[in-house]
N, C-alpha and C positions, 0 to 999 in steps of 0.2 A: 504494500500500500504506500503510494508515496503522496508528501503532505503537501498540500498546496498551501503558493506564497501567498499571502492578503495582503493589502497595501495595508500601511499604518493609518490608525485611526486617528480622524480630525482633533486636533487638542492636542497630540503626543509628541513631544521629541523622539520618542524611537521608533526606529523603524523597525518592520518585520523584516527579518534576517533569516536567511535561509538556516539549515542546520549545522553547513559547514561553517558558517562562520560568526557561530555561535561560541567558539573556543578563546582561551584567555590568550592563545598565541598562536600565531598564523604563519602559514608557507606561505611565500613569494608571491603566487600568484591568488593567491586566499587574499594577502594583505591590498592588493592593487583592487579585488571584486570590496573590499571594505569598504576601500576609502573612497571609491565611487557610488556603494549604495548609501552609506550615512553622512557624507561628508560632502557630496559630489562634485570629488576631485578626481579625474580621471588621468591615471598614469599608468605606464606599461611595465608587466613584473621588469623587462631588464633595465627599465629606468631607475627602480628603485637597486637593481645588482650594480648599477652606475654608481649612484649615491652611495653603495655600500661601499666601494671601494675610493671613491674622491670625497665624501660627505654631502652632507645636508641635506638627505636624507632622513628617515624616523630612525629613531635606535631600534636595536634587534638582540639578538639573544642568540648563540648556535650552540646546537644538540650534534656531535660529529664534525660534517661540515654542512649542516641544514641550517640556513636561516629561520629564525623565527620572530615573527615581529608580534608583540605583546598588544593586546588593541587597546591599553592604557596610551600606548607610547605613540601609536597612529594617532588615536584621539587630541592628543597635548602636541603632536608635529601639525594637524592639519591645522588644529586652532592658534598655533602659533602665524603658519601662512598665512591662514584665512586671515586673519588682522579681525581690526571694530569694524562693525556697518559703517559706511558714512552715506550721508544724506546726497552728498554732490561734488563733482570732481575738484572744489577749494580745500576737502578735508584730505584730504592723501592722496 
């Protein structure tokens, strides 16, 4: 039986999340479907294997040599990017 996605409900900041990336730390290409469905920041896993290895990039975690990006640390990298709303192009 497999579960169907529902969109999030009006009022929520979270979004429904598939199963797989319901985990406290994500593969490469887990972490890239994250930060596109909650965040929607869309970047491609070796974009982020770029940043692993030049920075600036999210932090990560390896198990072996498996990346694992924590979705504490996607959460705190994308809100750093993302910056404040601003109202109109005089505030940033």
């Amino acid at each position: 039986m497999t579960e169907e996605l529902k969109p999030a409900s009006a009022g929520t900041a979270e979004p429904c999340l598939p199963p797989a990336l319901r985990k406290p730390r994500l593969r490469r290409w887990e972490a890239a479907d994250y930060l596109k469905i909650v965040h929607g920041i869309e970047v491609a896993p070796a974009t982020l294997a770029k940043w692993a290895s030049v920075g600036g990039g999210p932090a990560y975690q390896k198990v072996n040599r498996t990346p694992l990006y924590p979705t504490v640390e996607l959460d705190s990298w994308a809100a750093d990017k993302l910056g404040d709303p601003v109202r109109n192009t005089s505030h940033g």
